[in-house]
C-alpha positions in Angstrom: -38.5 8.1 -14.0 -36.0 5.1 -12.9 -33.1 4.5 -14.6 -34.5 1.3 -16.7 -37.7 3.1 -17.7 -35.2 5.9 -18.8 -33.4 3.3 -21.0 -36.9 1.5 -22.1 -38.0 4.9 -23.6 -34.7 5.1 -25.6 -35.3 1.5 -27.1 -33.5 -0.8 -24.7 -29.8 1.0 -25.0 -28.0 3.6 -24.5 -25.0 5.1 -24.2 -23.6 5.8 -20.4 -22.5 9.4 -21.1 -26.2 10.0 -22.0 -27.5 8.7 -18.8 -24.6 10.9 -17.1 -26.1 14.2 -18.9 -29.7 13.2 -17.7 -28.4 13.3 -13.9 -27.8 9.4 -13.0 -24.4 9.1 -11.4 -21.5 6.6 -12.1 -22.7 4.6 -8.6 -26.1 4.4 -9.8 -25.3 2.8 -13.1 -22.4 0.5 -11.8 -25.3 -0.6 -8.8 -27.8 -1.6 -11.7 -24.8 -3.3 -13.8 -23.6 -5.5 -10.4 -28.0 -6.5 -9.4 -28.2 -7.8 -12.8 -30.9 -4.8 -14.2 -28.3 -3.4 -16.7 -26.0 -5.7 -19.0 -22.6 -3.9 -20.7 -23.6 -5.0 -24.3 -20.3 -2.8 -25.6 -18.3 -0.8 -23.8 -19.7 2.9 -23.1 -22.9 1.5 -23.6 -25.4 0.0 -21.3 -28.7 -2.0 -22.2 -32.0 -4.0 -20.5 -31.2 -7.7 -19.9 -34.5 -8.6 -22.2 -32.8 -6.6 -25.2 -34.2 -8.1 -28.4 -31.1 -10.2 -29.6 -30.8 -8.3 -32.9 -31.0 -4.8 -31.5 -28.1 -6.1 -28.7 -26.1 -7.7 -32.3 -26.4 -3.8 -33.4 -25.5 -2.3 -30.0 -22.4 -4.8 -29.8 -21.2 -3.7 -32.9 -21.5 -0.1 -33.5 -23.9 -0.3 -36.1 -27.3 0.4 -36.6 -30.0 -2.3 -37.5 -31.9 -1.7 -41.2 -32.4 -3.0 -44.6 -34.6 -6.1 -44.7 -34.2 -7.3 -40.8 -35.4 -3.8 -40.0 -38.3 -3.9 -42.9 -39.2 -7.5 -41.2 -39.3 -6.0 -37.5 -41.3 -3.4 -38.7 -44.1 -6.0 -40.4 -43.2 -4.8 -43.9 -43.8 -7.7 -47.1 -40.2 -9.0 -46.8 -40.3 -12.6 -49.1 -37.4 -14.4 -47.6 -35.6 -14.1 -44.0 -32.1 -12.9 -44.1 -29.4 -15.7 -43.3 -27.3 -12.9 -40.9 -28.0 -9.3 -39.7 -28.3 -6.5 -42.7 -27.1 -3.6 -41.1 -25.7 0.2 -41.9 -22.2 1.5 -40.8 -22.5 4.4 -38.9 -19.5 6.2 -41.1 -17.6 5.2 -44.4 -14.6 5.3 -41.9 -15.6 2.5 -39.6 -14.6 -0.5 -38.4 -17.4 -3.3 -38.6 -16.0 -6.6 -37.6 -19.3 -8.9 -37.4 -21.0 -11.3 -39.1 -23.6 -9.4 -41.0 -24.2 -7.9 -44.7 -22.7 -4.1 -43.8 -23.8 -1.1 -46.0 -21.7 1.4 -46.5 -23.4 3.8 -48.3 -24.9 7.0 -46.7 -28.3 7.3 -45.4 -31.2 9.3 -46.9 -31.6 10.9 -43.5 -29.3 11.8 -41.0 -29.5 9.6 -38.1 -29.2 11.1 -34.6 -25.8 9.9 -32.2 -26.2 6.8 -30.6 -29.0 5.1 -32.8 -28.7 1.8 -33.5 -32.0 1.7 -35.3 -32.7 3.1 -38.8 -35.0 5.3 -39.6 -37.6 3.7 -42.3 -36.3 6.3 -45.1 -33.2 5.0 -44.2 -34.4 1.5 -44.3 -36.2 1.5 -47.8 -33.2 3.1 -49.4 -31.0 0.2 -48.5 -33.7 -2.0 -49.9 -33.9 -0.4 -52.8 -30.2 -1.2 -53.4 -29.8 -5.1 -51.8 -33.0 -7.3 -53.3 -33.7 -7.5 -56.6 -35.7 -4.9 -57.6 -39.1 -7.0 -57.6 -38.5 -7.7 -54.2 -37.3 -4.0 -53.1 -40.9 -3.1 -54.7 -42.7 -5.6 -52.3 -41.0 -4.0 -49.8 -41.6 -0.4 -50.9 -45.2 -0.8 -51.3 -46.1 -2.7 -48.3 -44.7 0.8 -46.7 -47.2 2.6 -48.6 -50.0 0.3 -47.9 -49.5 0.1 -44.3 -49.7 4.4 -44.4 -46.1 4.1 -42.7 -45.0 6.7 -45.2 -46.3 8.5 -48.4 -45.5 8.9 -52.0 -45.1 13.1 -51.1 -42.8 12.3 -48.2 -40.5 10.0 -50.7 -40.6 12.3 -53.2 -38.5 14.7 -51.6 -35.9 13.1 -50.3 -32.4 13.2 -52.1 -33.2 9.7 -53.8 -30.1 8.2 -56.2 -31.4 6.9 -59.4 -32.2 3.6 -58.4 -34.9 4.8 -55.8 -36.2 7.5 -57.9 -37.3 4.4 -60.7 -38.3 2.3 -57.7 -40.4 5.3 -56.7 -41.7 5.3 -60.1 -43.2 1.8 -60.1 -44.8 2.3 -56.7 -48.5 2.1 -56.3 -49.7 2.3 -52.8 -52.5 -0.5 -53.6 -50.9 -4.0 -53.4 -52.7 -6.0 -49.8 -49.2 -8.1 -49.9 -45.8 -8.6 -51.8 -47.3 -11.5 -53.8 -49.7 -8.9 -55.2 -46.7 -6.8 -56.2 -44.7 -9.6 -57.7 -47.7 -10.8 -59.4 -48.2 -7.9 -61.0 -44.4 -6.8 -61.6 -44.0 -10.4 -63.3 -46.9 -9.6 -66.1 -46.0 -6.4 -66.7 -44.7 -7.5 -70.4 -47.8 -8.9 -71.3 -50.0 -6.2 -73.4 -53.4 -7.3 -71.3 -55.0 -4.3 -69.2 -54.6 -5.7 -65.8 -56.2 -3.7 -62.9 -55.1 -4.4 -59.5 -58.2 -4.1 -56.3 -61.0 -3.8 -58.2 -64.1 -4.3 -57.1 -66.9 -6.3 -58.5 -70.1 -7.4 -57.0 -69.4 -5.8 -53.2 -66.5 -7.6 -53.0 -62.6 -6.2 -53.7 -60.6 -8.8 -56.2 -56.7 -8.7 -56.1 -56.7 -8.9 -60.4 -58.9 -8.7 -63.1 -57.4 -9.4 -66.3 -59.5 -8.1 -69.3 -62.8 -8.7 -68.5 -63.5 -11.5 -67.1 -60.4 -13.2 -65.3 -60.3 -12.7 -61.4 -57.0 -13.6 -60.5 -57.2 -13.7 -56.2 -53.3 -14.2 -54.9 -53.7 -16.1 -51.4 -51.6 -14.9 -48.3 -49.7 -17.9 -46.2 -52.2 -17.3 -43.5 -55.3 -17.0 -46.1 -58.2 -19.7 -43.8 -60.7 -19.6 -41.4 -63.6 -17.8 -42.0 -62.2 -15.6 -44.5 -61.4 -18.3 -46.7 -65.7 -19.4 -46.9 -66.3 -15.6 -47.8 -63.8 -15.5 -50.3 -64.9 -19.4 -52.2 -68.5 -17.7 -51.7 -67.6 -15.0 -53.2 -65.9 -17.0 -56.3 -68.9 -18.8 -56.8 -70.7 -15.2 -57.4 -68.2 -14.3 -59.9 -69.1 -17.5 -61.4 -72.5 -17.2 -62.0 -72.4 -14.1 -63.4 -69.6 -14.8 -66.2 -66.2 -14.4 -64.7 -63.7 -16.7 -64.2 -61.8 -17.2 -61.2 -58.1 -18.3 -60.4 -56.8 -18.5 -57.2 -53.0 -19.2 -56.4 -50.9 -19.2 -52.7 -47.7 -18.2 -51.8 -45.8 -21.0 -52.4 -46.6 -20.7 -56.2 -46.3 -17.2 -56.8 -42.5 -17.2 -54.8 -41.1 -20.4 -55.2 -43.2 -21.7 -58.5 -43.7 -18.8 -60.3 -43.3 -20.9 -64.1 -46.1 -22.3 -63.1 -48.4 -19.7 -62.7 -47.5 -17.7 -65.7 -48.2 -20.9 -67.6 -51.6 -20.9 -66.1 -52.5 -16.7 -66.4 -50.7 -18.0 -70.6 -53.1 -20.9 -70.9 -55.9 -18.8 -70.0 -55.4 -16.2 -71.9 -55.3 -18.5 -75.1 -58.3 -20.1 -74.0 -59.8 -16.2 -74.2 -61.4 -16.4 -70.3 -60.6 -12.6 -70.2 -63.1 -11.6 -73.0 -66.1 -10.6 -72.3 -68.9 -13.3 -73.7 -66.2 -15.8 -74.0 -67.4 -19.2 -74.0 -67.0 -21.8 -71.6 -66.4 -24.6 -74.6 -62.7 -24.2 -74.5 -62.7 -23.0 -78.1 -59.9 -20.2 -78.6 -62.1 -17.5 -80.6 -60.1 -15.1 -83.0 -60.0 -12.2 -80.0 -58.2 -14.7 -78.0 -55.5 -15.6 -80.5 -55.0 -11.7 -80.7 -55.0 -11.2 -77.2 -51.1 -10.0 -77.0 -51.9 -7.4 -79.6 -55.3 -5.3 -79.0 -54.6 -5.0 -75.2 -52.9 -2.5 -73.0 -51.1 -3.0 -69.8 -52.4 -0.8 -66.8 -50.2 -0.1 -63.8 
């Protein structure tokens, strides 16, 4: 193995007393450093010129890269990109002079020397304590979905309280974050709402009651998914149900809006089964905030 393949495999970075203890000597390292194949990101430390820029802002400044610009490097549902670096001390005691939201706080699990990378533990437990806790959800439950880790595996960790009731909302079903903020955003409505059911071969993001489909587009919802899906509508159509669709711009940025609409709807009793399609709000509808039941 050469000495940049050695660094590759330890995520672009490393520390030069670690090379030292793997056998590469002082004149080895120093002859990479002068040709241009190493840079000196900090001193002690050594990295690959093609360094992702975020990974060489963590390496420059003794921390280690997690929270939400970890959770968006590692594809999680993160609703907004952070305006600097989130990032984790490596001790209580030290100094972090950089421009980047710093948390102090001590990891879930221990992090090996030398990492400038959090562990995803690590990572959902600073979430859990910087975005509103809607967001932190989204965030917690796109982990789950992707199979990146499991209800069990949280479960034992030494979670403070705030993770332990984030843990307690968590359902492993939500496709995206708009599904979880969708869903988080009703929850004091007395309506059973079932997220990924499936009706008529197809999986729908909501039903509400009965009858209401509510389907949450991503931002990259086209294409040929997009005729399946208005083909699919069109099905649910004909056989009684009524559809709603809205995109991510409404559910993040215009979420009065929707509410209004899923309200509206409600009144007009389009989650009762039989309900007319005359528009005239029948007495179920008018009750419809007191005979139903919330489901998770």
């Amino acid at each position: 193995m050469t000495l940049q393949t050695e660094i590759e495999a330890m995520g672009g970075a490393t520390r030069i007393a670690v090379l030292r203890e793997r056998g590469y000597s002082v004149h080895a390292i120093r002859g990479a450093l002068a040709r241009g194949e190493l840079s000196r990101p900090r001193n002690g430390w050594v990295a690959l010129p093609g360094l992702d820029p975020e990974l060489r802002f963590a390496v420059a400044h003794g921390v280690v890269l997690s929270c939400v610009s970890l959770a968006r490097r590692k594809g999680l549902w993160v609703s907004r990109i952070p305006d600097r670096p989130h990032v984790a001390a490596r001790s209580r005691g030290s100094h972090v002079r950089a421009l980047a939201h710093v948390h102090w706080s001590d990891p879930l699990v221990r992090r090996p020397p030398g990492a400038f990378v959090d562990s995803l533990a690590n990572t959902l437990g600073y979430v859990a304590h910087c975005l509103p806790r809607e967001e932190a959800l989204a965030v917690w439950e796109s982990a789950l979905n992707k199979r990146m880790i499991d209800l069990q595996s949280l479960q034992l960790l030494p979670l403070r309280r705030r993770e332990r009731e984030l843990l307690a909302e968590c359902r492993p079903y939500s496709d995206s974050g708009l599904e979880t903020l969708f869903k988080t955003r009703l929850r004091w409505l007395r309506v059973a709402v079932r997220a990924q059911t499936w009706l008529f071969g197809h999986r729908v993001d909501f039903l509400i009651g009965d009858r209401l489909v509510v389907q949450i587009d991503g931002a990259q919802h086209g294409g040929p998914q997009k005729l399946k899906d208005y083909s699919h509508d069109a099905a649910l159509g004909l056989r009684g149900y009524r559809v709603v669709r809205f995109g991510y711009v409404q559910v993040v940025h215009h979420w009065p809006v929707v509410q209004e609409t899923i309200l509206e709807a409600l009144a007009q009793g389009w989650h009762l089964a039989g309900a007319g399609s005359s528009g005239e709000i029948t007495e179920g509808a008018r009750n419809y905030g007191r005979k139903s039941e919330l489901l998770p």
